[in-house]
C-alpha positions in Angstrom: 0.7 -7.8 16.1 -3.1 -6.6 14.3 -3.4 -6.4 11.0 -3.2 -3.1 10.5 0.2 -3.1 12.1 1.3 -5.7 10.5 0.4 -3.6 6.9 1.3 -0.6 8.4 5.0 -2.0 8.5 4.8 -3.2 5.2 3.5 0.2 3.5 7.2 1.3 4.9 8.9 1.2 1.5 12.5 2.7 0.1 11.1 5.8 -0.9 8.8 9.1 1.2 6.4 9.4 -1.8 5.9 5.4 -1.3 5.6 5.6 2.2 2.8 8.6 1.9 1.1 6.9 -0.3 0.7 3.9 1.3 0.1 5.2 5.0 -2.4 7.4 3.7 -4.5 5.4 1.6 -3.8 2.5 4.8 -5.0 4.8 7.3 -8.2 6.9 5.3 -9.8 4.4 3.0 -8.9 0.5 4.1 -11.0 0.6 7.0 -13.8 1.2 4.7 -12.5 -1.2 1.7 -14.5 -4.1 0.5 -12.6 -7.4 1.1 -12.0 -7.3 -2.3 -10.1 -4.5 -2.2 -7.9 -4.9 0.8 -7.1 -8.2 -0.9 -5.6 -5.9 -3.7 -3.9 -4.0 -1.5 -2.3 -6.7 0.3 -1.0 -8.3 -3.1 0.3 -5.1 -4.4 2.6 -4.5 -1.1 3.9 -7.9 -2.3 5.5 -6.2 -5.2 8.6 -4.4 -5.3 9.2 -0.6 -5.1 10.2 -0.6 -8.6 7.3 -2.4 -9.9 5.3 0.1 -7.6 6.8 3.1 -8.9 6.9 1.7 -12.4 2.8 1.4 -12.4 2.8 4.7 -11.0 4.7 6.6 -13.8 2.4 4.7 -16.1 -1.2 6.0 -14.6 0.4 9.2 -14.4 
């Protein structure tokens, strides 16, 4: 399994907003991420949905 398959399994969360949210930015801006950045995005699909949610209620 590629990368990007392999993430694109794990952006499949418990919830549809989640799951948009995740595919999207996966599929539009990774590709063109710095390393940085996809690091970041890899450590944050480490967290749970709760946490996940919880972050976005506070930007928000």
């Amino acid at each position: 399994m590629n990368e990007l398959a392999k993430l694109k399994w794990q952006c499949r969360r418990g919830s549809l907003e989640l799951d948009l949210l995740l595919n999207r930015y996966l599929e539009t801006r990774y590709p063109v991420a710095s390393e940085e950045e996809k690091a970041r995005f890899v450590e944050m699909l480490k967290l749970d949905d709760s946490e996940l949610l919880g972050q976005c209620d506070a930007n928000w």
